[in-house]
N, C-alpha and C positions, 0 to 999 in steps of 0.2 A: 304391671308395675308393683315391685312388694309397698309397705308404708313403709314412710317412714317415721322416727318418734326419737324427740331431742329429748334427754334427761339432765337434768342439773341434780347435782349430789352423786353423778352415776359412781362416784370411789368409796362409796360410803356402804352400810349393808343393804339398802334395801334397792336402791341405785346397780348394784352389782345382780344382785339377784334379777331385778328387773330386766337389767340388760341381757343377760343368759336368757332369762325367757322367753325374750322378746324375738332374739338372734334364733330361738330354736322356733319359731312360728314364723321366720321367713321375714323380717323385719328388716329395713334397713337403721340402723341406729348408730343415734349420735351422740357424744355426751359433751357436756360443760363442765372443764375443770380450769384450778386456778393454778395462775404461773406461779411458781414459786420451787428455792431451790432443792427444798425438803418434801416435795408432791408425795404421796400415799399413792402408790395406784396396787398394794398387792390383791386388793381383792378382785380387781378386772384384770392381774398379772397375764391369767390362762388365756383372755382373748386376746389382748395384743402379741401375748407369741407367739397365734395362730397365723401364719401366713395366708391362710384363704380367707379368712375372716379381714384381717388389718388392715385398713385403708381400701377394701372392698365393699362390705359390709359394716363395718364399724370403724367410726371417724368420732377423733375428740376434737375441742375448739378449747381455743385456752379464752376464760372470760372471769368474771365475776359479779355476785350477784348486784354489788354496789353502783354496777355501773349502766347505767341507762345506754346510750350510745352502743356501747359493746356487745349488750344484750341482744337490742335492736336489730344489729349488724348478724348476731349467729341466727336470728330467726326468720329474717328475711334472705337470708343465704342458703341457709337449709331448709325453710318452708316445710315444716314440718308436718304429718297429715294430725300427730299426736304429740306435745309438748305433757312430761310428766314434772313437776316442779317437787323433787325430794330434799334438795340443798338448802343451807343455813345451818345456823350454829343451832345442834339440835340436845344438846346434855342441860337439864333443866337447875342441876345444881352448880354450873357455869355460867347460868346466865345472871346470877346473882349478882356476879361479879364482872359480868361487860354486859350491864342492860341496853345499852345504848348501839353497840355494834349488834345485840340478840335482834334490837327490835328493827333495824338498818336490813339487817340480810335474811330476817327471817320475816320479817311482818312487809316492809314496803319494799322491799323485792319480788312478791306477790304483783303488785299493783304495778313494775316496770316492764315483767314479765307479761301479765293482759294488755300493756298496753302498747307492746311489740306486736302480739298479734292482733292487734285490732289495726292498729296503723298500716301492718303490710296486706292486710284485708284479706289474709288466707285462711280459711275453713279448718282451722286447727282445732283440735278439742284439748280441753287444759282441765288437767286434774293440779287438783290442790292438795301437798300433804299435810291435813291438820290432824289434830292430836287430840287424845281423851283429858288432856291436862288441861283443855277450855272447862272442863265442868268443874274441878278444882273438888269444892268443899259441898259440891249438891249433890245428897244423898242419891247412891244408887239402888236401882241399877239407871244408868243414861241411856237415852235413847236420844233421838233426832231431837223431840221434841223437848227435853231437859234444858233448863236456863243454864247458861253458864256462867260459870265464877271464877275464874282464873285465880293461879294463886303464886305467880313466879315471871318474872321477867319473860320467860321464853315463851310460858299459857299467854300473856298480853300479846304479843309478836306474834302468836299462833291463831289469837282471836281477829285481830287485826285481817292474816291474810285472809281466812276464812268469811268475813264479812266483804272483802275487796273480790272473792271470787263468786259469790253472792250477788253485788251488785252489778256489775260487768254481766253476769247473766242477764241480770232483769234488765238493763239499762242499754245492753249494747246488741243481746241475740247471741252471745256466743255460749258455745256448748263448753261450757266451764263448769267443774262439780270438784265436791269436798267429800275426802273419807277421812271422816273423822277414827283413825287406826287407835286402840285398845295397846298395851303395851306388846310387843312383838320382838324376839329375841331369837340368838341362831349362832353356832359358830362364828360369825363374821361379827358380830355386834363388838363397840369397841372395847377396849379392856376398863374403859371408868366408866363403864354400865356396870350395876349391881350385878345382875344374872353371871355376866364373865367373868367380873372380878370374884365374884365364888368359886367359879368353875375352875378357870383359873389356879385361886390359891389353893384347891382343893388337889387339882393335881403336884402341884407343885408342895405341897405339905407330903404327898405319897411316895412323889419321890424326894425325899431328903433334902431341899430347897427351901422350906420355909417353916417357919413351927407356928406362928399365928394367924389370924384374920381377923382385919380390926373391920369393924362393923360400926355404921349409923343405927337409925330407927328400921327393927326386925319387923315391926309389928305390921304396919302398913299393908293393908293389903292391894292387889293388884289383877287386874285381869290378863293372865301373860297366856299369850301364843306364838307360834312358828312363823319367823317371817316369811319366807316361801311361799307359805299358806295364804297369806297376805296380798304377797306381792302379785295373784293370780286373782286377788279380787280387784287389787287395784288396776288389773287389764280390764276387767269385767265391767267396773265403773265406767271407763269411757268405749264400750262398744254398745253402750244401749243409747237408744234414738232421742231418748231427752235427756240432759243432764240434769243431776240430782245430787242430794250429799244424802252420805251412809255410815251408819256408826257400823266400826268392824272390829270383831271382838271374838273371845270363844262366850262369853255367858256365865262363867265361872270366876270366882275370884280367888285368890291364893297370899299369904303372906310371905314377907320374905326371909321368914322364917321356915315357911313352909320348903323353900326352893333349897336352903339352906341342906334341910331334913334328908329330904332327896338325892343331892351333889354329893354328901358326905358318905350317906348309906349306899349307894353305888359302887362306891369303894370297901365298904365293910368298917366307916368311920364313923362316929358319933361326933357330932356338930361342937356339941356344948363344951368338949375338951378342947377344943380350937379355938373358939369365935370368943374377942372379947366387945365391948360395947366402948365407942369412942366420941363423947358430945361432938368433937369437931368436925365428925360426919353429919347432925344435924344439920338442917335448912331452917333458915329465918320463917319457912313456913310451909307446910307438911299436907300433902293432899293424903289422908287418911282412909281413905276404900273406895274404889272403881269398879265396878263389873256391866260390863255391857250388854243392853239392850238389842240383838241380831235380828229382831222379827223382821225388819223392813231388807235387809240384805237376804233374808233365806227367800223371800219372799221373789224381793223382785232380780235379785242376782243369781237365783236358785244357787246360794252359796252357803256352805258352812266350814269349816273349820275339819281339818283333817287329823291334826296331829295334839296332841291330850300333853294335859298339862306334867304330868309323869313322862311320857316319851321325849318331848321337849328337853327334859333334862339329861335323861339318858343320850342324848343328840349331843346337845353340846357339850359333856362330862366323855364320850368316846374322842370327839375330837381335839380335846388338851388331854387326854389320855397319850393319843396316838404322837399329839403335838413331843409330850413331854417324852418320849421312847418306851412308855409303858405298854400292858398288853392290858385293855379292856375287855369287859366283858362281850360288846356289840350290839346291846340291844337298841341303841340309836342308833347303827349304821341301817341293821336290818329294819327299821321301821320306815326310813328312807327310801328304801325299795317296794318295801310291801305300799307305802302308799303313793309310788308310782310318782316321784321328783325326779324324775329321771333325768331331766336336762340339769340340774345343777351340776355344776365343776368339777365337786367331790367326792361326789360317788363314783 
């Protein structure tokens, strides 16, 4: 009998990617989406148009994360062998502004979620997606064992589920763990992510479409990796025999100026002629440098990080190349291959 593994946020990028993964190791998978008349599904387009796939192997449920009952109801109907929880309102300078629905569907929708599977008493394992924005303003680099400081509506909501899937371990026996993910970006990431919204305007400035790019705070640094990259550790978190939380990261930190540097020079553009500075981009309150501590994930995940923070960019500056009818250079397609992603979409 293959597994099988419900995803919540499966429209979203890391949900999408997951689902591919999962579908190419033989998986039966399920995802949680919400009803509504304006639904997003392009990033899981490719699988529901596959006929052998749809309603074979991959089955969505219309639900939400607000709703106990409903939740209930997808996880005792589908019995999952693997329940991954990626859903909630996940853009950190949004949550500024709906703190209350950030902390509803991201922080205590955790806690409805464990306690669907503890109620229908099936042997699920439950991954947690938390975030490096629990450490907030304590210097890096972060590790597991780093205090956290949250510093934004969505880090409170993110600490929250993190601590709910923490107790439910210790409290109930279930194989419940937290990866605490490092920033992680990719073609699919949405357009009010920094990373895309550069990529983005950068293409769109080459071809003829835009003459500026208004920019927040450049300075910030960050620890950016490949989602993909990512989403192959967060299989790896629940196929080991005890559950545990792991900070995942590449180890490197980068500004977003740095990223900026990069996007632009790929095309044969200097940054500084484009990019102006816009206060209305600040945040009431700025996590100012992350880099992550990976010793416990190489260790016991024998995992590291494939894709470098220069090729990342050349990845996603090919495909709003490609997006926009221009002709790219390639060297993010070809790295794509070379390091063997072979089940994604878009290669």
């Amino acid at each position: 009998m293959a597994k099988k593994a419900l995803i919540t946020g499966i429209t979203g990028q890391d949900g999408s990617y997951l689902a591919e993964f999962l579908l190419h190791k033989g998986y039966e998978v399920h995802g949680l989406i919400r009803r509504s008349s304006g639904a997003n599904r392009s990033r899981i387009e490719r699988i529901c148009s596959n006929e052998e796939i749809m309603d074979k192997r991959f089955f969505l449920h219309y639900g939400d994360l607000d709703n106990s009952s409903g939740i209930f109801e997808i996880v005792q109907s589908v019995r999952p062998d693997e329940l991954y929880n990626l859903g909630g309102q996940s853009h950190v300078g949004m949550s500024f502004d709906l703190p209350e629905y950030t902390g509803d569907v991201s922080g205590l929708a955790v806690t409805r979620l464990l306690e669907a599977i503890r109620k229908t008493d099936t042997p699920c394992r439950f991954y947690q997606a938390s975030s490096s924005e629990l450490f907030g303003s304590t210097p890096p680099p972060q590790s597991e064992a780093s205090p956290f400081h949250p510093r934004s509506p969505y880090a409170v909501s993110k600490l929250y589920g993190y601590w709910a899937t923490v107790n439910y371990r210790e409290a109930y026996g279930l194989h419940a763990s937290n990866g605490i993910l490092f920033n992680h970006e990719s073609p699919r990431r949405g357009e009010d992510f920094v990373t895309r919204k550069i990529t983005r305007a950068v293409a769109r400035i080459l071809a003829g479409d835009q003459k500026k790019l208004m920019m927040g705070n450049i300075e910030g640094r960050k620890d950016w990796g490949f989602a993909p990259d990512y989403v192959e550790c967060i299989w790896l978190i629940l196929q080991q025999d005890d559950a545990d939380d792991y900070v995942i990261g590449t180890g490197e930190d980068h500004s977003v100026k740095d990223f900026l540097a990069l996007a632009f020079e790929y095309v044969g553009l200097d940054w500084r002629k484009y990019v102006e500075i816009d206060p209305k981009f600040f945040r009431p309150s700025e996590v100012s440098s992350i880099r992550a501590d990976i010793t416990k994930a190489k260790k016991s995940l024998k995992w590291a990080p494939k894709v470098s923070f220069e090729e990342l960019a050349h990845i996603m500056m090919d495909y709003e190349l490609t997006s926009e009818g221009l002709v790219g250079p390639g060297k993010g397609f070809e790295c794509l291959r070379e390091k063997k992603f072979n089940w994604i979409g878009e290669i």
